[in-house]
N, C-alpha and C positions, 0 to 999 in steps of 0.2 A: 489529536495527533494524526495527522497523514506522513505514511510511509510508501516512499514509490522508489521501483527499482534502480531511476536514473534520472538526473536531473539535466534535462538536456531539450532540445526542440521537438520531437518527437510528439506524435499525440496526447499517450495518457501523462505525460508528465505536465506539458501547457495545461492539460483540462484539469489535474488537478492544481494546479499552482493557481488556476483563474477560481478553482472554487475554496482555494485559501483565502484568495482577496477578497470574496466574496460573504465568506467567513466573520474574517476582518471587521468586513464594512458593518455588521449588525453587532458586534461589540463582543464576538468568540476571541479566547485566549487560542491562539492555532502555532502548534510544535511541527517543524520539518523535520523528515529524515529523508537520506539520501541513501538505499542500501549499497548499490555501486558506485563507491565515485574513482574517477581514473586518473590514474599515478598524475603527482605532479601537477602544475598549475594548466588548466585547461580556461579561455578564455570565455565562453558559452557558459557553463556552470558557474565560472566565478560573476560571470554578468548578470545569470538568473538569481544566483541565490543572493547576489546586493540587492535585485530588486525587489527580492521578499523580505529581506529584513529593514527597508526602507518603507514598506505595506506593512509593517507592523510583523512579522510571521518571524517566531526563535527558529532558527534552524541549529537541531545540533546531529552527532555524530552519530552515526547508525549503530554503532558497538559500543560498550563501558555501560556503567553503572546506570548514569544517567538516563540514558535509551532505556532502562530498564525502570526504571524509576517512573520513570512520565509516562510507560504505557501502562503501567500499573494504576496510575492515577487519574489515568485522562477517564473522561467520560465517554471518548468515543472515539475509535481507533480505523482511520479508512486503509485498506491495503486497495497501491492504484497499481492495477495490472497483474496475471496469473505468476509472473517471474518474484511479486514481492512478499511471496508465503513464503519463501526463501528465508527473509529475514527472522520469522516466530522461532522458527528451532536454532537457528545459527545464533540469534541475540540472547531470546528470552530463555529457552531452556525448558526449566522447571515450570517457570512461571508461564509456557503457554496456556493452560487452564483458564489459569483464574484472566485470562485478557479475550480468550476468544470470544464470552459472550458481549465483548463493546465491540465485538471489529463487524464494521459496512467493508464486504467486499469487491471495488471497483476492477470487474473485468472486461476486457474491451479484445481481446485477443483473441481468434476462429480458430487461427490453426493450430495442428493435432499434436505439435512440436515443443507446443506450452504444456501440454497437458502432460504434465512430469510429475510423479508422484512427490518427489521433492518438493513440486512448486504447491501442491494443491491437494496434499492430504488430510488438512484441516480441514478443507471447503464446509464438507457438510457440517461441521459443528461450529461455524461462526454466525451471529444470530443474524445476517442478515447476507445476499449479495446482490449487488447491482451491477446488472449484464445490456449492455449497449445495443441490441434489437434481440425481435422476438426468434430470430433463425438462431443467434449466435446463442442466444437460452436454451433451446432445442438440442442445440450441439451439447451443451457442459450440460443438460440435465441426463443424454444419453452418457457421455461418458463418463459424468460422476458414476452412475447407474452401473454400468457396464465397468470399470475401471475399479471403483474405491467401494465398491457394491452397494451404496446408499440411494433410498432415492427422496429426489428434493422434491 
Protein backbone atom coordinates (compact mmCIF):
# COMPACT_ATOMS: atom_id res chain seq x y z
CA UNK A 1 0.00 0.00 0.00
CA UNK A 2 1.65 3.53 -0.91
CA UNK A 3 -0.11 6.41 0.50
CA UNK A 4 1.20 10.04 -0.68
CA UNK A 5 -0.12 13.38 0.26
CA UNK A 6 -0.93 14.28 -3.52
CA UNK A 7 -0.95 12.96 -6.55
CA UNK A 8 0.29 15.50 -8.87
CA UNK A 9 3.94 16.33 -10.79
CA UNK A 10 5.83 17.22 -7.80
CA UNK A 11 8.78 15.06 -6.61
CA UNK A 12 7.71 12.60 -3.95
CA UNK A 13 4.67 11.84 -5.76
CA UNK A 14 6.61 10.83 -9.40
CA UNK A 15 9.18 8.96 -7.14
CA UNK A 16 6.78 7.21 -5.65
CA UNK A 17 4.43 6.37 -8.50
CA UNK A 18 7.84 5.06 -10.56
CA UNK A 19 8.39 2.75 -7.58
CA UNK A 20 4.78 1.37 -7.87
CA UNK A 21 5.72 0.45 -11.52
CA UNK A 22 8.46 -0.86 -10.29
CA UNK A 23 6.54 -2.64 -7.83
CA UNK A 24 4.41 -3.94 -10.51
CA UNK A 25 7.01 -5.03 -12.90
CA UNK A 26 8.29 -8.16 -10.25
CA UNK A 27 4.68 -9.32 -9.71
CA UNK A 28 3.72 -6.91 -6.12
CA UNK A 29 -0.19 -6.54 -5.81
CA UNK A 30 0.49 -2.41 -5.07
CA UNK A 31 -2.77 -0.24 -3.61
CA UNK A 32 -2.85 3.71 -4.12
CA UNK A 33 -4.05 6.27 -1.98
CA UNK A 34 -4.31 9.87 -2.66
CA UNK A 35 -4.53 11.67 0.89
CA UNK A 36 -5.44 15.08 -0.78
CA UNK A 37 -7.09 15.09 -3.81
CA UNK A 38 -8.58 18.57 -5.14
CA UNK A 39 -12.28 19.34 -5.59
CA UNK A 40 -13.55 18.54 -8.83
CA UNK A 41 -12.02 16.97 -11.94
CA UNK A 42 -8.28 18.16 -12.20
CA UNK A 43 -6.72 17.05 -15.47
CA UNK A 44 -2.85 16.09 -14.16
CA UNK A 45 -4.29 13.60 -11.45
CA UNK A 46 -6.91 12.34 -13.48
CA UNK A 47 -4.08 11.65 -16.15
CA UNK A 48 -1.69 10.11 -13.45
CA UNK A 49 -3.85 8.10 -11.88
CA UNK A 50 -5.17 6.32 -15.56
CA UNK A 51 -1.81 5.73 -15.93
CA UNK A 52 -1.37 3.66 -12.83
CA UNK A 53 -4.34 1.77 -13.15
CA UNK A 54 -3.11 1.01 -16.76
CA UNK A 55 0.49 -0.25 -14.93
CA UNK A 56 -1.56 -2.53 -13.08
CA UNK A 57 -1.64 -0.33 -9.48
CA UNK A 58 -5.68 -0.22 -7.60
CA UNK A 59 -5.97 3.06 -6.61
CA UNK A 60 -8.70 3.63 -4.16
CA UNK A 61 -10.06 6.41 -1.87
CA UNK A 62 -8.09 7.77 1.03
CA UNK A 63 -11.06 7.67 3.62
CA UNK A 64 -13.92 4.69 4.15
CA UNK A 65 -13.69 1.25 5.13
CA UNK A 66 -11.85 0.17 2.59
CA UNK A 67 -8.54 2.36 3.19
CA UNK A 68 -8.97 0.77 6.27
CA UNK A 69 -9.27 -2.51 5.39
CA UNK A 70 -6.04 -2.82 2.91
CA UNK A 71 -3.75 -1.06 5.41
CA UNK A 72 -4.70 -3.65 7.74
CA UNK A 73 -3.85 -6.26 5.47
CA UNK A 74 -1.11 -5.13 3.30
CA UNK A 75 2.12 -6.32 4.15
CA UNK A 76 3.79 -3.13 3.81
CA UNK A 77 2.56 0.18 4.01
CA UNK A 78 4.96 3.27 2.39
CA UNK A 79 4.02 6.77 3.72
CA UNK A 80 5.67 9.19 0.73
CA UNK A 81 6.50 12.42 2.33
CA UNK A 82 6.26 14.15 6.18
CA UNK A 83 2.64 15.80 5.11
CA UNK A 84 1.15 11.96 4.69
CA UNK A 85 1.33 10.86 8.58
CA UNK A 86 -1.59 13.11 8.21
CA UNK A 87 -3.55 10.36 6.78
CA UNK A 88 -2.95 7.30 10.11
CA UNK A 89 -5.05 9.43 12.68
CA UNK A 90 -7.43 11.12 10.17
CA UNK A 91 -8.18 7.48 8.23
CA UNK A 92 -7.22 4.78 10.59
CA UNK A 93 -7.90 5.85 14.11
CA UNK A 94 -7.86 3.12 16.39
CA UNK A 95 -6.25 1.06 14.13
CA UNK A 96 -3.00 3.19 14.03
CA UNK A 97 -1.10 0.42 16.11
CA UNK A 98 -1.63 -2.47 14.82
CA UNK A 99 -0.45 -0.79 11.01
CA UNK A 100 2.72 1.25 12.23
CA UNK A 101 4.81 -1.66 12.45
CA UNK A 102 4.46 -2.32 8.27
CA UNK A 103 4.91 1.42 7.46
CA UNK A 104 8.58 2.27 5.41
CA UNK A 105 8.51 5.93 6.01
CA UNK A 106 9.47 7.89 2.69
CA UNK A 107 10.67 11.56 3.62
CA UNK A 108 12.16 13.62 1.25
CA UNK A 109 11.24 17.14 2.81
CA UNK A 110 14.23 19.66 4.97
CA UNK A 111 12.29 22.20 5.78
CA UNK A 112 11.27 22.96 9.39
CA UNK A 113 7.48 23.86 8.21
CA UNK A 114 6.81 19.86 7.69
CA UNK A 115 7.91 19.12 10.83
CA UNK A 116 4.18 19.39 12.38
CA UNK A 117 3.50 17.28 15.16
CA UNK A 118 0.38 16.48 13.30
CA UNK A 119 2.40 15.26 10.47
CA UNK A 120 5.05 13.30 12.29
CA UNK A 121 4.13 12.15 15.60
CA UNK A 122 4.30 8.61 14.84
CA UNK A 123 7.83 8.87 13.23
CA UNK A 124 9.44 7.20 15.95
CA UNK A 125 7.34 4.19 16.17
CA UNK A 126 7.11 3.15 12.51
CA UNK A 127 9.47 0.09 11.88
CA UNK A 128 11.32 1.79 9.38
CA UNK A 129 12.16 5.50 7.55
CA UNK A 130 13.67 6.26 4.52
CA UNK A 131 15.22 9.89 4.35
CA UNK A 132 16.69 11.20 0.78
CA UNK A 133 20.45 12.33 2.07
CA UNK A 134 22.68 12.06 4.85
CA UNK A 135 22.08 16.18 5.91
CA UNK A 136 18.26 15.81 5.55
CA UNK A 137 18.65 12.63 8.20
CA UNK A 138 20.55 14.80 10.49
CA UNK A 139 17.86 17.40 10.40
CA UNK A 140 14.67 14.71 11.39
CA UNK A 141 17.02 12.95 13.75
CA UNK A 142 17.65 16.34 15.62
CA UNK A 143 14.21 17.34 15.64
CA UNK A 144 12.54 14.02 16.14
CA UNK A 145 15.14 14.39 19.31
CA UNK A 146 14.43 17.75 20.29
CA UNK A 147 10.55 17.93 19.12
CA UNK A 148 8.80 14.32 19.96
CA UNK A 149 11.84 13.71 22.55
CA UNK A 150 12.87 10.28 20.94
CA UNK A 151 15.84 9.39 19.64
CA UNK A 152 16.39 7.36 16.37
Amino acid sequence: MLVSHELSLSGGPLLLMELAFLLRQVGCQVVWITNQRPEGTNDVSYSLEHKMLNHGVQVLPARGQEAIETALKADLVILNTAVAGKWLDAVLKDNVPQVLPKILWWIHEMRGHYFKLEYVKHLPLVAGAMIDSHITVEYWKTRTHDRLKYVQ
